[in-house]
C-alpha positions as CSV (number, residue, x, y, z in Angstrom):
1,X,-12.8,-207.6,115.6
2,X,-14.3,-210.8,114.4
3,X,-13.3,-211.4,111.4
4,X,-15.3,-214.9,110.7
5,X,-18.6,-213.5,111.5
6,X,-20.0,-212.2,108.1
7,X,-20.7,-208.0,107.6
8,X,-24.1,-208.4,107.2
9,X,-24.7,-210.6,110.5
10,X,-22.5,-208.2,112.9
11,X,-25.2,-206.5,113.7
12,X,-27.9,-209.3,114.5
13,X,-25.4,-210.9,116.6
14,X,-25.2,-208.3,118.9
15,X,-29.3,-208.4,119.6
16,X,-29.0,-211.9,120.0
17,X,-26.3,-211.2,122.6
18,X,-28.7,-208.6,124.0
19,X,-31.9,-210.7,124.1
20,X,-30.2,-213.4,126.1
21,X,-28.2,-210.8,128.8
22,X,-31.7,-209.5,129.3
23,X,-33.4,-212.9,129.5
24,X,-30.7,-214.0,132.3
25,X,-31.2,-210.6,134.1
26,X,-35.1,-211.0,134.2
27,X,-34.6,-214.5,135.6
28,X,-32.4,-213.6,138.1
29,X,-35.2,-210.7,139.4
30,X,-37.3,-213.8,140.9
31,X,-34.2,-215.0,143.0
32,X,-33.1,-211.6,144.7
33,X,-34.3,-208.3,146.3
34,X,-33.3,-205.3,144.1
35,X,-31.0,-204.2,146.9
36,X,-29.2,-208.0,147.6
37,X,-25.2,-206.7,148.0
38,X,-24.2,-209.6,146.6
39,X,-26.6,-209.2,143.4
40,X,-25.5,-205.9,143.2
41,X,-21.5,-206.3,143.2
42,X,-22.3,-209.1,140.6
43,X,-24.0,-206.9,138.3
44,X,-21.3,-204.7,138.9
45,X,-18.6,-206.4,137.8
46,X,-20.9,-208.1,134.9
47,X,-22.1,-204.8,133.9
48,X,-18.2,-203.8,133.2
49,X,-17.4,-206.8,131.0
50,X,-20.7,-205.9,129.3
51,X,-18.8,-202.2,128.8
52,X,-16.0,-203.4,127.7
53,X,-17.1,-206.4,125.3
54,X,-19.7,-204.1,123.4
55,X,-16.9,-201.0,122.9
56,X,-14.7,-203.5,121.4
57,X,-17.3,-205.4,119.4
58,X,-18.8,-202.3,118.0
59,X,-15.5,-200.4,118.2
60,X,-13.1,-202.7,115.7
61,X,-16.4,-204.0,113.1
62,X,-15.6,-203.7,110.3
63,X,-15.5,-200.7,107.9
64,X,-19.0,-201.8,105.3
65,X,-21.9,-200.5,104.1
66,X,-23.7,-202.3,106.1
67,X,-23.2,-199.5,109.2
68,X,-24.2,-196.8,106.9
69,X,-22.8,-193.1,107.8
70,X,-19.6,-194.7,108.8
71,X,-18.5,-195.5,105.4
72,X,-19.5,-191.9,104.5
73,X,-17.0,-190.8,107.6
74,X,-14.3,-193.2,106.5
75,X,-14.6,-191.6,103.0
76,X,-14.1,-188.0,104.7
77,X,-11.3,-189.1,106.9
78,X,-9.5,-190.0,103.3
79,X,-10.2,-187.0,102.2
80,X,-8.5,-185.4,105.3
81,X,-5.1,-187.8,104.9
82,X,-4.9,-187.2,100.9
83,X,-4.7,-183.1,102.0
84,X,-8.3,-181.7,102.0
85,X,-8.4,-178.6,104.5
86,X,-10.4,-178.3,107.8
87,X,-13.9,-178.2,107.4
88,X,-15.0,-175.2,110.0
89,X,-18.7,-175.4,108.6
90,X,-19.4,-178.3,110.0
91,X,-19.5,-179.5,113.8
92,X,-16.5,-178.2,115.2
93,X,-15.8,-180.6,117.7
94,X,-16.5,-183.6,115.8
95,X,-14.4,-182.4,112.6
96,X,-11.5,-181.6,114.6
97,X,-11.6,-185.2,116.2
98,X,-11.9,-186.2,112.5
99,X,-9.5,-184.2,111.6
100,X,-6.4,-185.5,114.3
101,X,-7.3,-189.1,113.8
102,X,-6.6,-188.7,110.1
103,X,-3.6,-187.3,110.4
104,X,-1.9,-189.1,112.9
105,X,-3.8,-192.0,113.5
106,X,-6.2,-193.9,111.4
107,X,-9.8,-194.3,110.1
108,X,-10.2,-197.7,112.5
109,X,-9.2,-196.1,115.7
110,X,-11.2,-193.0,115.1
111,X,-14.4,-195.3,114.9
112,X,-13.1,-197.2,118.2
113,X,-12.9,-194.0,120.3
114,X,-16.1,-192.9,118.9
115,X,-18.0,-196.2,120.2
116,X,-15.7,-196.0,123.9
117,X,-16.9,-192.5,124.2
118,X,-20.4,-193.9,123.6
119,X,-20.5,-196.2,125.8
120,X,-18.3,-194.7,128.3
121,X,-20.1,-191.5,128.7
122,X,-23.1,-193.8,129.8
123,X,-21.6,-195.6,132.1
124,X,-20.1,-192.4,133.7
125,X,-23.7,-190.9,133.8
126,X,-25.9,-193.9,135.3
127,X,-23.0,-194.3,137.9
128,X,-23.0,-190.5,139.0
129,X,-26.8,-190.8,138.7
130,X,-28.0,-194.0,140.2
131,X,-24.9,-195.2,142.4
132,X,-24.8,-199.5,142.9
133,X,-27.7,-199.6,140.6
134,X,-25.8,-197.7,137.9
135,X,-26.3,-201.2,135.7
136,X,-29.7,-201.2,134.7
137,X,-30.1,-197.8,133.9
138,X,-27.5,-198.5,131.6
139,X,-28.5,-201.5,130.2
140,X,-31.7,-199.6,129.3
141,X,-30.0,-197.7,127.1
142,X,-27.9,-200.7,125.2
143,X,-31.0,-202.3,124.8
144,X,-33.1,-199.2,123.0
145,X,-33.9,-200.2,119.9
146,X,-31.8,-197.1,118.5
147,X,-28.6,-197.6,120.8
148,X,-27.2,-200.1,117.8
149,X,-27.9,-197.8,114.8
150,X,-26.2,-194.5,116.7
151,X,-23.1,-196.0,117.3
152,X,-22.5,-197.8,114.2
153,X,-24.3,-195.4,111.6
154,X,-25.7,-192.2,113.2
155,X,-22.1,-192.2,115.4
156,X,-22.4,-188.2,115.8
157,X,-25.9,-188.2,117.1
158,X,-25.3,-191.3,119.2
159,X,-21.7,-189.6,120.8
160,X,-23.4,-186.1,121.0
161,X,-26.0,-187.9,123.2
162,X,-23.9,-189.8,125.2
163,X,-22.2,-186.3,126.5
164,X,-26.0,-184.9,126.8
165,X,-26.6,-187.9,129.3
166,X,-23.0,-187.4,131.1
167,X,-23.7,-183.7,131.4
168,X,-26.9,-183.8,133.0
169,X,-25.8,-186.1,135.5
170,X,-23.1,-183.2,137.1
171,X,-24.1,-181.4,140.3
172,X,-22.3,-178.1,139.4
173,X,-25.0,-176.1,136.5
174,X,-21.5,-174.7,134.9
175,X,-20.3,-177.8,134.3
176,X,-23.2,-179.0,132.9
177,X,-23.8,-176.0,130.6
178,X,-20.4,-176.6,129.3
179,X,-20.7,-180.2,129.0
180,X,-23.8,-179.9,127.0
181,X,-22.1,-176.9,124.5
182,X,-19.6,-179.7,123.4
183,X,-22.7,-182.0,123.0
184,X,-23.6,-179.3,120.6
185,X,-20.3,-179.1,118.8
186,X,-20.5,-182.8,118.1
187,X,-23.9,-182.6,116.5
188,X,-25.8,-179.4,116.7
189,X,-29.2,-181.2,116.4
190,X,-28.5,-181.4,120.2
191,X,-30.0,-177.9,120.0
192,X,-33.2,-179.3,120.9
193,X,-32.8,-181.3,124.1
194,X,-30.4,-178.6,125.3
195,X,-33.5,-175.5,124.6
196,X,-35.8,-178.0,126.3
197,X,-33.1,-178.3,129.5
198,X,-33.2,-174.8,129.8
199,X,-36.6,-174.0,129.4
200,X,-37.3,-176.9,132.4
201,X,-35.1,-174.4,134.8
202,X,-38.1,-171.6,132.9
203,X,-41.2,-173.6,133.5
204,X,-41.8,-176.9,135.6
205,X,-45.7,-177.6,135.3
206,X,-45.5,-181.4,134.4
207,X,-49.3,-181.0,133.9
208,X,-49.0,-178.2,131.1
209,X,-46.4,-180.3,129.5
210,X,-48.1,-183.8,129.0
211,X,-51.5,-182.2,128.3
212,X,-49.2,-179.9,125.2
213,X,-48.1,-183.0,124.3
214,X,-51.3,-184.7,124.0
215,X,-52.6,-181.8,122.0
216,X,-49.8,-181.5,119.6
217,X,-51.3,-184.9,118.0
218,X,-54.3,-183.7,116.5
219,X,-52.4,-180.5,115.5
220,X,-49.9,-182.5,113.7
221,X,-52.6,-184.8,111.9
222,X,-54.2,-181.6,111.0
223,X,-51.2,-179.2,109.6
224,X,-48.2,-181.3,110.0
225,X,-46.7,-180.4,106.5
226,X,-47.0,-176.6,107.5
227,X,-44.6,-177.3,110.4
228,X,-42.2,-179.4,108.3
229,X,-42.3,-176.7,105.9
230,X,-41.3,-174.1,109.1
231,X,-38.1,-176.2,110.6
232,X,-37.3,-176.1,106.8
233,X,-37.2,-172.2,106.8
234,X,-35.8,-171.6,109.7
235,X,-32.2,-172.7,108.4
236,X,-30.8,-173.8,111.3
237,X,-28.9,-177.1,110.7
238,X,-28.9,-176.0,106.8
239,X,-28.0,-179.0,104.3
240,X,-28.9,-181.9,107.4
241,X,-32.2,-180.3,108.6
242,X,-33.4,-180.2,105.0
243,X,-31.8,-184.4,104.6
244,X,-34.0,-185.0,107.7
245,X,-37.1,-183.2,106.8
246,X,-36.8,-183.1,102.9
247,X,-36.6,-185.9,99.9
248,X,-33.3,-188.1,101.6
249,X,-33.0,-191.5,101.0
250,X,-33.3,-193.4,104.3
251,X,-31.3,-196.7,103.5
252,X,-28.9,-197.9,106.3
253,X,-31.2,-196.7,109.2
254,X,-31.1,-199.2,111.4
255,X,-34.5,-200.0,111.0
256,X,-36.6,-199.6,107.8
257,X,-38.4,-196.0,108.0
258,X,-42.0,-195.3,106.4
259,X,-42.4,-191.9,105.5
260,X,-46.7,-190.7,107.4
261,X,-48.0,-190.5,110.5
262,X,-46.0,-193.4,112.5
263,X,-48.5,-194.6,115.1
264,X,-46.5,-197.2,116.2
265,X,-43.9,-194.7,117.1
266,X,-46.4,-192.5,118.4
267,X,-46.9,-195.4,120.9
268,X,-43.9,-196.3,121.6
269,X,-42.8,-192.8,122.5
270,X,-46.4,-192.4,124.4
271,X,-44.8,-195.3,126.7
272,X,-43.0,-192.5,128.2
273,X,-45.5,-190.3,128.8
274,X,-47.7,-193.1,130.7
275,X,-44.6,-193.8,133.0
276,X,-43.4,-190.2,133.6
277,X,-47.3,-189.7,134.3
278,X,-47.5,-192.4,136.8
279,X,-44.6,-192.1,138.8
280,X,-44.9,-188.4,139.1
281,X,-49.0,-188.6,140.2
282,X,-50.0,-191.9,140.6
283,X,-47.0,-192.4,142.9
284,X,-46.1,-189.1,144.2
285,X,-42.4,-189.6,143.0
286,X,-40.4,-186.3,143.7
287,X,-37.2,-186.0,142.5
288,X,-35.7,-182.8,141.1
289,X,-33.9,-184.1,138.2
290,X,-36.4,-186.9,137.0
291,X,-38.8,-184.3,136.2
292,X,-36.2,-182.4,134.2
293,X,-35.2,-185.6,132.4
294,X,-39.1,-186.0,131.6
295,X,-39.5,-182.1,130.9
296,X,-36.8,-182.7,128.2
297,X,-38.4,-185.9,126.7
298,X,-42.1,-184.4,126.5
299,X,-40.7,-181.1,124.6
300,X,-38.2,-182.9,122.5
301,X,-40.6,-185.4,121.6
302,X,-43.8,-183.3,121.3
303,X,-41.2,-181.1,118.7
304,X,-40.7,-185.0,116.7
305,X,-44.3,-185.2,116.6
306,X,-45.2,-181.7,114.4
307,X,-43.0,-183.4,111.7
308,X,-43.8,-187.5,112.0
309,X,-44.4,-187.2,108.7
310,X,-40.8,-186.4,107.4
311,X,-38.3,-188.4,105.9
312,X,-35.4,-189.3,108.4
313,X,-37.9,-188.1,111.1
314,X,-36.5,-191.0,113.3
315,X,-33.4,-188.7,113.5
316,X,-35.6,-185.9,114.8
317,X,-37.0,-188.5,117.1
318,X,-34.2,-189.9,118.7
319,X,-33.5,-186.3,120.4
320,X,-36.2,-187.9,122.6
321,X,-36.0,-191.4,122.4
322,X,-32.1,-191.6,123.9
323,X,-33.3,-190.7,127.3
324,X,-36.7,-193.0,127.1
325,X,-34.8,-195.6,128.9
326,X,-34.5,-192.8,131.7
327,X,-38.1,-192.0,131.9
328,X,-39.4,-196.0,132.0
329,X,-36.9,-196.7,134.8
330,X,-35.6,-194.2,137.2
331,X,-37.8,-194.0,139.7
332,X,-37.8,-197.8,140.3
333,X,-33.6,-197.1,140.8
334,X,-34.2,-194.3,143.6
335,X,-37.2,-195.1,145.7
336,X,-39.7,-198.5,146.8
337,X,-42.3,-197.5,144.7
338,X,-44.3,-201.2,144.1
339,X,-44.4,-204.7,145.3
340,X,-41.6,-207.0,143.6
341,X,-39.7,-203.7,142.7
342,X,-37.5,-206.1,140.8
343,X,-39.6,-208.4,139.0
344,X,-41.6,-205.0,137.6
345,X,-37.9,-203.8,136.2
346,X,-37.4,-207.0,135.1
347,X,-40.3,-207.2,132.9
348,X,-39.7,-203.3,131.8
349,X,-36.3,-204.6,130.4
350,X,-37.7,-207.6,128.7
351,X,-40.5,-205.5,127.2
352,X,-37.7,-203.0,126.3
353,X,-36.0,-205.3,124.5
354,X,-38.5,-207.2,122.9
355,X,-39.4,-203.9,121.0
356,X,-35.7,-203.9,119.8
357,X,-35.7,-207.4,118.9
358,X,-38.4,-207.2,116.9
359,X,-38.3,-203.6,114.8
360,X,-34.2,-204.2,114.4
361,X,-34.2,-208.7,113.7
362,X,-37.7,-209.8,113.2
363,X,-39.5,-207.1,110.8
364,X,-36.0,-205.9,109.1
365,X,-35.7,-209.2,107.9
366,X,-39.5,-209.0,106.8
């Protein structure tokens, strides 16, 4: 899309252009109420251009090494025009899509409909969800320090999620169920989330679930490598279970990933836990699907946390971390919980972003 900005800074161009939306958000929470009409329709309308500018940006970059997986798709969508057959092993859904774009399309607008879905699918979701105040649930999620890295390398895991998030947000359970099966097709790590949406429908103790949480640490410093050695054998997932768990090379991440015990990860993701904590008990905050949401981040993350120790166990992570934005900020977006509502969402995003700012531009330079 633009040509004269160099491969390797594509990508550190669009955190800068992050960092200083946020920064102009923030400010602008010391000038209006969270429910100003005017601030509201401005955001709006802002939030749309945002939409639109980031699909395009990430939508028409260029094909390079530097987005990882997506030269490995490229490869297979040449493979597809020079006459391989359909590959049925893999992800249906996402195949197929592979599959038609190779044949009557191209490689370029296959990678353009897989970064509008991603974004789109949000957009649809925080606006069923959240209503005027759609746009800072959903910048949340542009500004996660993984959104960048899923729609540009991981681009299955980061589409698959994007349904995830859509399908949750429908009213009707069938739909929902259905929506999420396709999530599942795309990328069947979404196994995961989806067994943890089910089993919040099974069980709904918040309690039980951040107290399991908490105690899966100390069980995971203690036998982590027997667990790693379990997902292994179970043989769901096959040849990418064992690439996230196994001996994979992690180059083209998104952020550089340390094989051990990631505390720093282990505190980002405990961020969640706090807020789902005090909303829920500190503030008395009832709302049906928030404490599904948080249901699915504490077992999908509490799962992440038996295997910390694995290579690519950021990918295992992120089954959790896509709806962290969620957790930190819903509430704010459906009741008056504090004084200067605003300000306090204000600072959330800059904090928010500051983590993404530093993990993805200031230590990957480092």
């Amino acid at each position: 899309m633009l040509s004269f900005i160099p491969n390797e800074y594509y990508s550190s161009v669009f955190y800068h252009i992050i960092l200083v939306v946020v920064l102009f958000v923030f400010f602008g929470t010391y000038k209006t109420e969270l429910t100003n009409s005017s601030s509201l329709k401005a955001k709006n309308g802002f939030g749309i251009v945002l939409m639109l500018f980031i699909i395009l940006y990430m939508g028409f970059r260029p094909i390079s090494i530097y987005f990882g997986d997506m030269v490995i798709y490229n490869r297979e969508l040449q493979m597809y025009i020079d006459g391989a057959p359909f590959n049925s092993e893999s992800d249906i859904l996402f195949e197929a899509m592979k599959y038609f774009y190779a044949k009557y399309l191209n490689a370029q607008l296959f990678f353009f409909t897989c970064s509008f879905f991603y974004l789109y699918l949000l957009y649809l979701g925080t606006k069923k969800i959240f209503k005027d105040y759609w746009f800072y649930a959903f910048l949340m999620f542009i500004i996660a320090f993984t959104f960048w890295a899923y729609g540009v390398n991981g681009i299955r895991n980061g589409l698959a999620t994007s349904l995830f998030v859509y399908g949750i947000s429908k009213e009707k359970k069938v739909n929902t169920i259905l929506i999420l099966l396709c999530s599942y097709f795309i990328h069947s790590s979404m196994m995961i989330p989806i067994i943890a949406y089910l089993m919040t429908f099974l069980y709904s103790n918040t309690k039980v679930y951040i107290i399991s949480w908490i105690l899966l640490i100390p069980l995971s410093l203690a036998i982590g490598g027997f667990f790693e050695s379990f997902f292994l054998g179970l043989g769901f997932g096959a040849d990418k279970l064992d690439s996230y768990l196994g001996d994979f090379n992690q180059a083209n991440e998104g952020v550089e990933i340390s094989v051990g015990f990631r505390w720093d990860f282990l505190l980002y993701s405990a961020s969640g836990i706090f807020a789902g904590w005090y909303y829920i008990f500190k503030k008395k905050f009832e709302d049906i699907l928030y404490q599904k949401i948080f249901h699915i981040y504490l077992i999908s993350n509490g799962l992440w946390i038996l295997i910390i120790r694995a290579n690519y166990s950021n990918r295992f992570a992120y089954l959790s971390w896509f709806i962290l934005g969620l957790v930190l900020i819903y509430p704010l977006l459906k009741s008056e919980l504090v004084k200067n509502q605003h300000v306090l969402i204000g600072k959330i995003l800059i904090v928010y972003v500051g983590f993404t700012y530093l993990m993805n531009v200031i230590l990957y330079k480092s």
